[in-house]
N, C-alpha and C positions, 0 to 999 in steps of 0.2 A: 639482431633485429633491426628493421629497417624503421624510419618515423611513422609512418604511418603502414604498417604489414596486417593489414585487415584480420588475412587468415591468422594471425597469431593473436588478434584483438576479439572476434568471435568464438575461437576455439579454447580459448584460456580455461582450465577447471573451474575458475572461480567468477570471470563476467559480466557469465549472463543473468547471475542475480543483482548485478547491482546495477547494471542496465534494465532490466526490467521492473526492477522494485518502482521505478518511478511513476508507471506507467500509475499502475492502482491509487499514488499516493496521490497526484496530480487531479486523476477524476472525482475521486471522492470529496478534496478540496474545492474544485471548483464545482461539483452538484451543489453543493452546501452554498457559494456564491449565486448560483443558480436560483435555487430556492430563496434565499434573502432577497433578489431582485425580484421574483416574481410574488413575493409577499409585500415587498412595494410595491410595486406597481401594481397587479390585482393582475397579473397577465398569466394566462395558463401555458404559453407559450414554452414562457422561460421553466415551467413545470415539468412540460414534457422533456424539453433539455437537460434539465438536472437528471430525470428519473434516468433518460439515453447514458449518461454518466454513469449512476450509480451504477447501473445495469451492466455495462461494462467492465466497470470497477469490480463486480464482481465475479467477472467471467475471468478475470486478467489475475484472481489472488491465488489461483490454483498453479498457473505454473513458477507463480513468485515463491510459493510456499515450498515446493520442490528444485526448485533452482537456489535456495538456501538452504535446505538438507544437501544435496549435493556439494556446495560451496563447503558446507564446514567438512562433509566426508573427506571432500580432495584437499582444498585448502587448508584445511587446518586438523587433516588427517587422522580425523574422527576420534579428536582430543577432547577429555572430559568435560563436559557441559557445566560451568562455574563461574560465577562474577558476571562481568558485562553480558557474556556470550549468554548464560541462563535468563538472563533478564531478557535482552532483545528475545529469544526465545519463546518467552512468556507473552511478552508484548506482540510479537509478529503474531502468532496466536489467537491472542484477543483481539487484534488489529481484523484479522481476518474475519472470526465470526461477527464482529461489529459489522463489519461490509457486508455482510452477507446477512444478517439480520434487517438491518437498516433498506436493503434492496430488497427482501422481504418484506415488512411492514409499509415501504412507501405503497403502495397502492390499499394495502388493505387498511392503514391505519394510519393516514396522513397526519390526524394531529400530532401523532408521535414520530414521525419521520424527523421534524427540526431537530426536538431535542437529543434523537436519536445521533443524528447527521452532527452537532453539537461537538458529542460523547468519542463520537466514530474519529473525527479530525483529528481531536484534542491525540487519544491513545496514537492513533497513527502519526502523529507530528512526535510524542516521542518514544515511538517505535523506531523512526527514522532519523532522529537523532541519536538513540542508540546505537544503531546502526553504522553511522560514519565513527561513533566511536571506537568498534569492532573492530572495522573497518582500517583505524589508524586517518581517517582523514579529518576527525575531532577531534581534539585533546581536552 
């Protein structure tokens, strides 16, 4: 394998989950920065930008969710679901419907978006520390 051989970097069984896991983890973070600013400052601006995130964020958890069923199929060749791996599992999970609730209720039900948005981080921050766990790049 060459240093950098793209095709063996995009093709890998296992990847494309952990390159795209970021994507959802990163929007939903920074909606949430979004919203704290536009809660100072009074601007709907930065409103509309969080929700563009969220909204994202939420479009983005579907193929995350399936790029880690496949990851543990090939990768870890759809070995018993136990310890770390059941946990992140649980977490990826709730991570998901937190996003997808939270993109949900932002319009309909802004008081409850923050603490929503709050809730949504928190699990997803350690969903994705579980994760590097799995992973072997946390110890």
């Amino acid at each position: 394998m060459r240093f950098f051989d793209l095709q063996h970097t995009l093709l890998a069984k296992h990847a494309q989950h952990i390159v795209l896991v970021h994507f959802p983890i990163a929007l939903v973070m920074v909606a949430l920065l979004f919203d704290l600013l536009a809660l100072r400052w009074r601007d709907r601006a930065w409103d509309r930008v969080a929700y563009c995130n969220l909204s994202i964020a939420a479009l983005s958890v579907f193929p995350v969710i399936i790029t880690g069923l496949l990851a543990w199929r090939w990768q870890l060749e759809a070995a018993p679901i136990r310890g770390a791996l059941r946990l992140h599992l649980i977490l990826g999970i709730t991570s998901a419907v937190l996003v997808l609730v939270t993109w949900a209720i932002a319009r309909r039900a802004p008081r409850l978006r923050l603490p929503f948005e709050f809730v949504t981080v928190t699990v997803v921050a350690a969903t994705a520390h579980l994760g590097g766990v799995v992973a072997g790049v946390v110890t």
